[in-house]
N, C-alpha and C positions, 0 to 999 in steps of 0.2 A: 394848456394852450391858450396865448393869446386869443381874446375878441376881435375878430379882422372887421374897422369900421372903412367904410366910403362915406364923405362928407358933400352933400349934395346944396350948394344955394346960390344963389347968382353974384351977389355980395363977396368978394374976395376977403375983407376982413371981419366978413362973420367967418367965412368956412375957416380962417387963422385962427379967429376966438376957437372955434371947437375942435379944432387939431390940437389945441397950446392945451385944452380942457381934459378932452379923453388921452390924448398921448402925455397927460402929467400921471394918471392913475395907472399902479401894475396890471399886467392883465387884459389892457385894451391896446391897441395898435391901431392906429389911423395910415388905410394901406394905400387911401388916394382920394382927390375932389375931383370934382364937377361941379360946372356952372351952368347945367341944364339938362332937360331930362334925356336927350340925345346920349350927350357925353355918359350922365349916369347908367343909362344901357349898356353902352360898350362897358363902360365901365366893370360891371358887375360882370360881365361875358368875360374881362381881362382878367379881375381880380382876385373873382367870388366872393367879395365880402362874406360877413357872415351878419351885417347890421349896416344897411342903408340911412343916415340921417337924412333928409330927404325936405327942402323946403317944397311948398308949394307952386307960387306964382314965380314964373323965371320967364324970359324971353323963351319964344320958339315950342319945344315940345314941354311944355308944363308937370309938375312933380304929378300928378294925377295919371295922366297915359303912363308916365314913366313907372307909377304905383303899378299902374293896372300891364305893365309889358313885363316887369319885375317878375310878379306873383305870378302870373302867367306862364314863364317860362318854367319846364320841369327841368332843367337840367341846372336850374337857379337855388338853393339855399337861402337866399339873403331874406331876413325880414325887415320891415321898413316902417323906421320910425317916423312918423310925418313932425317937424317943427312949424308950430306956426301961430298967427296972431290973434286967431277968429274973425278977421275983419273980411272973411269969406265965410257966412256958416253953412253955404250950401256945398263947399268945398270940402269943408270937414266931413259930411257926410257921402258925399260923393268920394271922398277919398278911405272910409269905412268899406264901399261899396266895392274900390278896388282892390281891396285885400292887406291894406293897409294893418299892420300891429301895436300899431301905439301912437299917441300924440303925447307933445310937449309942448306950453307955451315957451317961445322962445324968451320970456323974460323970466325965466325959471335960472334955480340957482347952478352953480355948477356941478353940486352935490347930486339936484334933480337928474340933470343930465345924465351922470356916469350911473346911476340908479336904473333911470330909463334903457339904457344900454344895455346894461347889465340883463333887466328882465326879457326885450323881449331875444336875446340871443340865446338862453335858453328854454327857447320857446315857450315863454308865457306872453300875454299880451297886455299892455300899458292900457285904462283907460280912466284918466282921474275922473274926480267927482262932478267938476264942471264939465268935459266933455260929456260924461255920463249924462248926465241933463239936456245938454244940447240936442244931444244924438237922441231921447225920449223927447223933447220936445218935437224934432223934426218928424218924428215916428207919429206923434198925437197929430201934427198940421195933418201929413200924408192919410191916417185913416181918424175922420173923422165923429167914428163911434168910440174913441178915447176919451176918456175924462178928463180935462184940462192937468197940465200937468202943474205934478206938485214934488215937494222933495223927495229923493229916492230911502225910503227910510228899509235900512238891512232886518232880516228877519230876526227875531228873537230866540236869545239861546231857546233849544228845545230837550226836553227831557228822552232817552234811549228809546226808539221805539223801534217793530221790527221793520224788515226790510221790506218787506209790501205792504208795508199799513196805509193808506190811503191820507195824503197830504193837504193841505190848503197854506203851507208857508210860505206866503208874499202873493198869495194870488187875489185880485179884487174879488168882491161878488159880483156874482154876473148880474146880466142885467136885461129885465124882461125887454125881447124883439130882437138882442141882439147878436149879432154873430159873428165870429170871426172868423178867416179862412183857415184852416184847421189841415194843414199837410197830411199823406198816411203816415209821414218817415215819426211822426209823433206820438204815433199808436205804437212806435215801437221801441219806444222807451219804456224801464220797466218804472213802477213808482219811485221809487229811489233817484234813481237818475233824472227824473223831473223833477225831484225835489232839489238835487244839487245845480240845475236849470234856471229853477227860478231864482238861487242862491247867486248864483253867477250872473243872473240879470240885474241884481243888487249891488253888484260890485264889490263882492266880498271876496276876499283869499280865500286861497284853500286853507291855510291854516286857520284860518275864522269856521272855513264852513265844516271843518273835521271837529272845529269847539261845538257848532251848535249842536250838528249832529251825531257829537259821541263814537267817532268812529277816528281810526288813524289816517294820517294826512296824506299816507301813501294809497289809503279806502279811496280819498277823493280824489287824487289824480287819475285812478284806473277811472273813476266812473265818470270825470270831465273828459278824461281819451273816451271814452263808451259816447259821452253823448255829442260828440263833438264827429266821430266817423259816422254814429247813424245820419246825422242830422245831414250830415255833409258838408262842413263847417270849418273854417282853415283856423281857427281861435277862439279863446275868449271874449274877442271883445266882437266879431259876428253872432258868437250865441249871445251878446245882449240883445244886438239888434236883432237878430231870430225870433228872440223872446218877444220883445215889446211891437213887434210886428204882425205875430203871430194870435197874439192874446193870450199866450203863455202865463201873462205878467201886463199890466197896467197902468200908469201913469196915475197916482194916489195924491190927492191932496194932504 
């Protein structure tokens, strides 16, 4: 089955660029635009897409409510990929906060694009290395017992160990006074599943984190589903922010 996309930007010959782009690849199907977050509502009510492209800044109701009316709705499917500049970075995270699945700069290639598509319709979720940074940076400004932030470095392969052996990969040392706010939903992860937690706040695949951890790649998606309904989490790219919000995980020089 076709990828059913809706193309969201206020710009008429951006939303042509991205219809000429995904409706050139098999596979995807561009089923209608919008030029504002209004129309994009209805829209997704008319459509269903199955993958919002979604600018940001637009006249009138902005990609943001529209993120946050989108994800909201239960009788909604669409995931929503946010395009956009950074030239808002409190936007970027405020649109994390909406339940947003993915970012792409809009000067990415067209290759990027159908990639991006691609991922978050079978629900995974998009979030490059630069956003990743941003979205920890934003996280260090907001709690200021963070250690200024430094590059996000993935955990190292790890040799076979059992499944409640007691973890520390990717997690800072703590640090005497200090505390972080510590949810219960987190006590009920078992160890395993905090460890594919912090993996994920690394920004690693799953096929990376079935390599470090010696386990099959179908091991890691049950246990990103596991930690992703405790937590009560609608992706991957909210368990980053979970993470580094939390003190899961740390911002590392």
């Amino acid at each position: 089955m076709s990828i059913r996309v809706l193309v969201v930007d206020d710009q008429s010959l951006v939303r042509g660029g991205f219809r000429t782009i995904l409706d050139s690849e098999d596979g995807i199907e561009v089923v209608g635009e919008a030029a504002n977050g209004e129309e994009a509502v209805a829209a997704v009510a008319a459509l269903a897409p199955d993958v919002v492209c979604m600018d940001v800044q637009m006249p009138g109701m902005d990609g943001l409510e529209a993120t946050r009316r989108i994800t909201a709705d239960e009788a909604s499917a669409a995931a929503v990929l946010v395009l956009t500049t950074f030239n808002r970075e409190d936007y970027l995270f405020a649109a994390l906060e909406a339940g947003a699945s993915g970012f792409l700069l809009k000067n990415s290639s067209p290759e990027q694009l159908i990639d991006a598509v691609q991922v978050v319709a079978r629900g995974d979720a998009l979030l490059s290395p630069d956003v990743t940074r941003r979205v920890i940076e934003a996280v260090a400004r907001r709690n200021p017992s963070t250690e200024p932030p430094g590059p996000v470095v993935p955990p190292a392969p790890t040799a076979p160990i059992p499944p409640m052996r007691p973890s520390a990969v990717g997690r800072a040392p703590a640090e005497p006074g200090v505390e972080h706010p510590r949810p219960a939903a987190l006590d009920t992860l078992t160890e395993r599943e905090r460890e594919v937690l912090e993996h994920l706040a690394a920004g690693i695949s799953n096929a990376a984190i079935a390599e470090r951890l010696w386990v099959g790649e179908a091991t890691v998606k049950t246990h990103v589903s596991k930690v992703l309904m405790k937590l009560g989490l609608r992706d991957r790219v909210h368990a980053v922010v979970y993470a580094y919000e939390h003190g899961v995980v740390r911002p590392r020089r």
